[in-house]
C-alpha positions as CSV (number, residue, x, y, z in Angstrom):
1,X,-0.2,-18.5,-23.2
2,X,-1.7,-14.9,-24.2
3,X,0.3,-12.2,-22.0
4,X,-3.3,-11.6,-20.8
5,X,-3.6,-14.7,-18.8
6,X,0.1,-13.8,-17.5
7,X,-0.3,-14.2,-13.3
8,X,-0.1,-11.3,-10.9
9,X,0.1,-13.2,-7.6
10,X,-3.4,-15.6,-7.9
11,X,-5.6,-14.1,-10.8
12,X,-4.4,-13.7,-14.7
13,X,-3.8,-9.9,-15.9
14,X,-7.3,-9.9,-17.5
15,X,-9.0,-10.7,-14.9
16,X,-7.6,-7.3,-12.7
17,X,-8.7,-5.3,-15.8
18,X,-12.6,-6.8,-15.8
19,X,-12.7,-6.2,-12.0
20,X,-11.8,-2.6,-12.5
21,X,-14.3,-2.4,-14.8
22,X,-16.9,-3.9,-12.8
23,X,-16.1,-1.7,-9.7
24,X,-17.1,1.4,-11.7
25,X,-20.4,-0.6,-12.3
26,X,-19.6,-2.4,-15.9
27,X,-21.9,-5.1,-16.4
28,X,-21.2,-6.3,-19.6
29,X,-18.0,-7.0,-20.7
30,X,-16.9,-7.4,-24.9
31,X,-13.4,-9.3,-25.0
32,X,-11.6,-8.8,-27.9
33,X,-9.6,-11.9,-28.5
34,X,-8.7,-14.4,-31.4
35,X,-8.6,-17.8,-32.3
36,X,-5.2,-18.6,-31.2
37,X,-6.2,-17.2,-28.0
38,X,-8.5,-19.9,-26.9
39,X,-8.0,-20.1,-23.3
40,X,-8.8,-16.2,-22.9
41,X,-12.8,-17.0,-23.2
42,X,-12.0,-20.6,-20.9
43,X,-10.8,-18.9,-18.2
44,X,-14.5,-16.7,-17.6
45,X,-16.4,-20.2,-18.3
46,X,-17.6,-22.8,-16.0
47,X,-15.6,-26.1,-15.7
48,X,-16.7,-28.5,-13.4
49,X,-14.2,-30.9,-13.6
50,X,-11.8,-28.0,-11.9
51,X,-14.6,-27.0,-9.6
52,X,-14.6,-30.8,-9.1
53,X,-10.5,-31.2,-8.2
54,X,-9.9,-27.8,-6.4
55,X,-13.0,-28.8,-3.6
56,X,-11.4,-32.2,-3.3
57,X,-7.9,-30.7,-2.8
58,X,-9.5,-28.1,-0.2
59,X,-8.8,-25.6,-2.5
60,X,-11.9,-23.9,-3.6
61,X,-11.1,-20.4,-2.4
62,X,-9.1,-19.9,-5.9
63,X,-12.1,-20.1,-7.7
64,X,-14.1,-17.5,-5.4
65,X,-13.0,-14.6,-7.0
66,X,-13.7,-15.6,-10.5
67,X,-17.2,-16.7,-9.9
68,X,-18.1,-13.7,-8.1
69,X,-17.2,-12.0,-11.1
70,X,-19.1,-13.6,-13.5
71,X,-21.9,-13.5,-11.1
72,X,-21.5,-9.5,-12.0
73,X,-20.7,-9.1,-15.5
74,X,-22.0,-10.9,-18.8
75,X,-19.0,-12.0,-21.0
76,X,-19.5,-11.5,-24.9
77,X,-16.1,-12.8,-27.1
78,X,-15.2,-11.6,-30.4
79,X,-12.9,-12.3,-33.0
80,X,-10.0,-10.1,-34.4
81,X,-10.3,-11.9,-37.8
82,X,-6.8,-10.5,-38.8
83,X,-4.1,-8.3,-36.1
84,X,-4.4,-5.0,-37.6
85,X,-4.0,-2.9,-34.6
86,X,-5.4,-1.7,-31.6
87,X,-8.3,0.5,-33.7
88,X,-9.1,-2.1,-35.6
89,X,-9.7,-4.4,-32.5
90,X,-11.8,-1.5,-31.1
91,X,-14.0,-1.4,-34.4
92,X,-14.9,-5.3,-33.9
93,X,-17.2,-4.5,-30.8
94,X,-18.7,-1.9,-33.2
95,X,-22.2,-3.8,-33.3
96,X,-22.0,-5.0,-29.5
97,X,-21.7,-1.8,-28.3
98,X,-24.3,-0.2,-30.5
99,X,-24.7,3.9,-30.1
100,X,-23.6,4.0,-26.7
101,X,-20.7,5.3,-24.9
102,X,-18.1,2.6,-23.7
103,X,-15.0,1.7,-21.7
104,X,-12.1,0.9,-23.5
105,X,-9.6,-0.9,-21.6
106,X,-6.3,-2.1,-22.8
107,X,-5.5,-5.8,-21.3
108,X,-2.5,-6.3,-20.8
109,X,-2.2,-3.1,-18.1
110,X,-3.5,-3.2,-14.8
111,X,-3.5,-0.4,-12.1
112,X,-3.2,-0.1,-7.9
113,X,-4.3,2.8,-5.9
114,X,-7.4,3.7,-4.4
115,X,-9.4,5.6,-7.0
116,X,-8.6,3.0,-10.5
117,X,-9.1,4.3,-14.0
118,X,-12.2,2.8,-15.0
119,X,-14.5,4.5,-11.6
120,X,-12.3,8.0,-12.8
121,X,-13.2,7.9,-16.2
122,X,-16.8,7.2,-15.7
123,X,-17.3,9.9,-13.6
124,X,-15.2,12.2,-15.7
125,X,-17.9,11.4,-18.6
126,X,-20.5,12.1,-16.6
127,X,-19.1,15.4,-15.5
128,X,-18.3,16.3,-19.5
129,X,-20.8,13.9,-21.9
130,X,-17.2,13.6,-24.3
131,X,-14.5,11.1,-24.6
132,X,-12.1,11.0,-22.1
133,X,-8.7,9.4,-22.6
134,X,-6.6,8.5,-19.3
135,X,-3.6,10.1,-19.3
136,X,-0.1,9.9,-17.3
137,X,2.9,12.1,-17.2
138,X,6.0,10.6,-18.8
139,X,9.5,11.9,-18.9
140,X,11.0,14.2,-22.3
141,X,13.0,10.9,-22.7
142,X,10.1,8.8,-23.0
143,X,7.6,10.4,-25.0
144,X,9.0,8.9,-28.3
145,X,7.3,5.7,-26.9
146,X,3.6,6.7,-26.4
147,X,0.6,9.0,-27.7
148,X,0.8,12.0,-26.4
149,X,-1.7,14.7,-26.2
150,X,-1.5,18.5,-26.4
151,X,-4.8,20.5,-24.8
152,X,-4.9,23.4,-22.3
153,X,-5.3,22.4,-17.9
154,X,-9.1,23.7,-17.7
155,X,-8.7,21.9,-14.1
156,X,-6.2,20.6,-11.5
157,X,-5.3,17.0,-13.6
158,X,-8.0,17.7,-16.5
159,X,-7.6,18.8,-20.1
160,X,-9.2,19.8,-22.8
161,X,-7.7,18.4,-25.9
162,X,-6.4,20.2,-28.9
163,X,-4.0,17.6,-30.9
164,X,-2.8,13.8,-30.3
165,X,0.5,13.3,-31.6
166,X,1.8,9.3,-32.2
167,X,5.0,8.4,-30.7
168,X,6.4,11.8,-31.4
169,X,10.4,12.8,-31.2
170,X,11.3,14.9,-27.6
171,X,11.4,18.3,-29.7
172,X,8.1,18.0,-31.5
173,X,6.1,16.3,-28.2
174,X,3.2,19.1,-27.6
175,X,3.4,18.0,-23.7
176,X,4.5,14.9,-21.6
177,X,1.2,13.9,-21.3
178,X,0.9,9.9,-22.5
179,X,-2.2,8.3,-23.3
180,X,-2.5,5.4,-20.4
181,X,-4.4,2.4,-21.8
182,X,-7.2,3.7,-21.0
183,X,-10.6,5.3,-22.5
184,X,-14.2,6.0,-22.4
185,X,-15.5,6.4,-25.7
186,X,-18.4,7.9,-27.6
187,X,-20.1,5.3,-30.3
188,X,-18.6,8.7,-32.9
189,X,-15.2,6.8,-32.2
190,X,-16.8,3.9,-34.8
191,X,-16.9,6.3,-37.8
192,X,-13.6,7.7,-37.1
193,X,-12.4,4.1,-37.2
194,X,-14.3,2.8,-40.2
195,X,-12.2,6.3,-41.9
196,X,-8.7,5.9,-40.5
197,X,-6.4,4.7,-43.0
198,X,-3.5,1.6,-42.0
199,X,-0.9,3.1,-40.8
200,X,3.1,1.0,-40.5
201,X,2.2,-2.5,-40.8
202,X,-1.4,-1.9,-42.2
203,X,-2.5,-1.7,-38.8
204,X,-5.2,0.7,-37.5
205,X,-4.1,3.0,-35.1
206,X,-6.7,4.1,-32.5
207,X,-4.7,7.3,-31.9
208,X,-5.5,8.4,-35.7
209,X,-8.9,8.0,-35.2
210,X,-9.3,9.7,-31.9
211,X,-7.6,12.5,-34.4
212,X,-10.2,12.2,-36.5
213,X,-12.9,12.2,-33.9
214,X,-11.4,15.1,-32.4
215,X,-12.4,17.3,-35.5
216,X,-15.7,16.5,-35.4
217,X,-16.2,16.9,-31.3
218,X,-14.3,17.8,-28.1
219,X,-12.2,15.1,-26.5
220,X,-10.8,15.6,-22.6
221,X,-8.1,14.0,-20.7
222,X,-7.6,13.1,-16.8
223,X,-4.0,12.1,-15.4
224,X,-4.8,8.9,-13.8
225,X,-4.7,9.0,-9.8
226,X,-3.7,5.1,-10.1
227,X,-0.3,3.5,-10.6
228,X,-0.1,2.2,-14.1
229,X,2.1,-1.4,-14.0
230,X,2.8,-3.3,-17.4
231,X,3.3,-7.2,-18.1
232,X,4.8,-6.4,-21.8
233,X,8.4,-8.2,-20.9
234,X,9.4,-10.2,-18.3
235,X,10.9,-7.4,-16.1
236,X,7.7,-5.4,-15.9
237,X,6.1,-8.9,-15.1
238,X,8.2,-9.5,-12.2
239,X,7.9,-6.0,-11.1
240,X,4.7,-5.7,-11.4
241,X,4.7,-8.9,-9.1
242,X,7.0,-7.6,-6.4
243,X,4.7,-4.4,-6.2
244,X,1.2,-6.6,-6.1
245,X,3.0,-9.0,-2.9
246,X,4.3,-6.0,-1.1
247,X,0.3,-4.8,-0.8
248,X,-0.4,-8.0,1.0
249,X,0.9,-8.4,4.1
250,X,0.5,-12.0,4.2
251,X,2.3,-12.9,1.0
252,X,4.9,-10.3,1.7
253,X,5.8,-12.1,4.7
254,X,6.7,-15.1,2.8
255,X,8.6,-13.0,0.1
256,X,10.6,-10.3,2.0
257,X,13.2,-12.6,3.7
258,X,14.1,-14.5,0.2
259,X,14.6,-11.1,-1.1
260,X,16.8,-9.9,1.8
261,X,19.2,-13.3,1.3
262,X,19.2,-12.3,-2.6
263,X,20.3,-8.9,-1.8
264,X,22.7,-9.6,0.9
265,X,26.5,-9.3,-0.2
């Protein structure tokens, strides 16, 4: 199964990061996928069959958030020919998109709170006209692990950029400012990509690029106002779990006392 179609409670991953998208008034979505991911376009198409089962079962209120959804946004799925990297996966969308600006949204990260990344990005590009990268505040310790940016505060939570630095040691980090799997990007980003050498592994690294891009126009940043929550390993999974039940009263009711008897001596 692609770690995109992982559960949180009743929906797949994915499906939290296209509703995001479509609260801050996205209406077309381009999937990046592959051929071994087959069941990553199936689960945004029609099957009547399940329709069929799940009414008969009295069950039909599982489908009523997916079909709302595709009642909003139009679904387009491309190929990653070969796994060369997040930039490269970017550049595939590079006709789709066409010279307009975009949402970039990594799927494998979702996000709670009340304002989510995709409505503060949108309105941060319409404040600005540039590229705006989400952005969260890590710990020294943890920098090592993420792109981090370096910039001056031109506003409470927004930066201009100067420098993105990949995965950088704790003593050469320009701040503790991590990008947060999430973007809006101008159609410049394409050329940058189309110039960014492979980096480890021959992959394409979109951080290099926004590099690139960043020489030829200004980028800013916004510290998300959301909580950021990972499915890469199956502790952030079940965390990410636990936090998504506690938010519903209703499920949290079934879930609190069989935590209580687990965490009783």
């Amino acid at each position: 199964m692609p770690k995109e179609l992982l559960p949180i409670l009743d929906r797949p991953t994915i499906q939290y990061v296209i509703e995001e998208a479509a609260a801050a008034g996205i209406d077309n979505a381009i999937v990046i996928t592959s051929k071994q991911k087959p069941a990553l376009a199936a689960h945004f198409q029609p099957s009547r069959e399940l329709e069929d089962r799940l009414k008969t079962a009295g069950r039909s209120s599982l489908l009523d958030s997916i079909q709302k959804l595709c009642q909003r946004v139009q679904f387009h799925f491309i190929d990653q020919p070969q796994q060369r990297g997040l930039g490269d996966a970017v550049l595939q969308a590079r006709r789709q998109v066409g010279n307009e600006p975009f949402l970039c949204q990594l799927g494998d990260a979702i996000f709670s709170g009340e304002i989510l990344p995709a409505r503060q990005l949108v309105d941060a590009y319409q404040r600005f006209g540039t590229s705006i990268i989400g952005l969260e505040e890590v710990s020294e310790e943890k920098v090592s692990r993420y792109g981090i940016i370096g910039g001056q505060q031109i506003d409470p939570g927004t930066w201009k950029l100067t420098s993105l630095v990949e995965k950088p040691s704790k003593e050469t980090a320009p701040s503790r400012l991590a990008i947060a799997a999430r973007y809006v990007l101008t159609p410049t980003i394409f050329d940058s990509l189309a110039h960014t050498k492979p980096g480890v592994g021959g992959e394409i690294q979109l951080t290099d690029a926004l590099r690139l891009l960043l020489e030829r126009e200004p980028i800013h940043g916004v510290i998300l106002k959301a909580k950021r929550h990972d499915i890469g390993n199956p502790i952030d999974w079940l965390r990410t779990n636990l936090t998504f039940a506690s938010s519903s009263p209703q499920i949290w009711k079934e879930i609190e006392p069989l935590l209580r008897t687990l965490l009783s001596p």
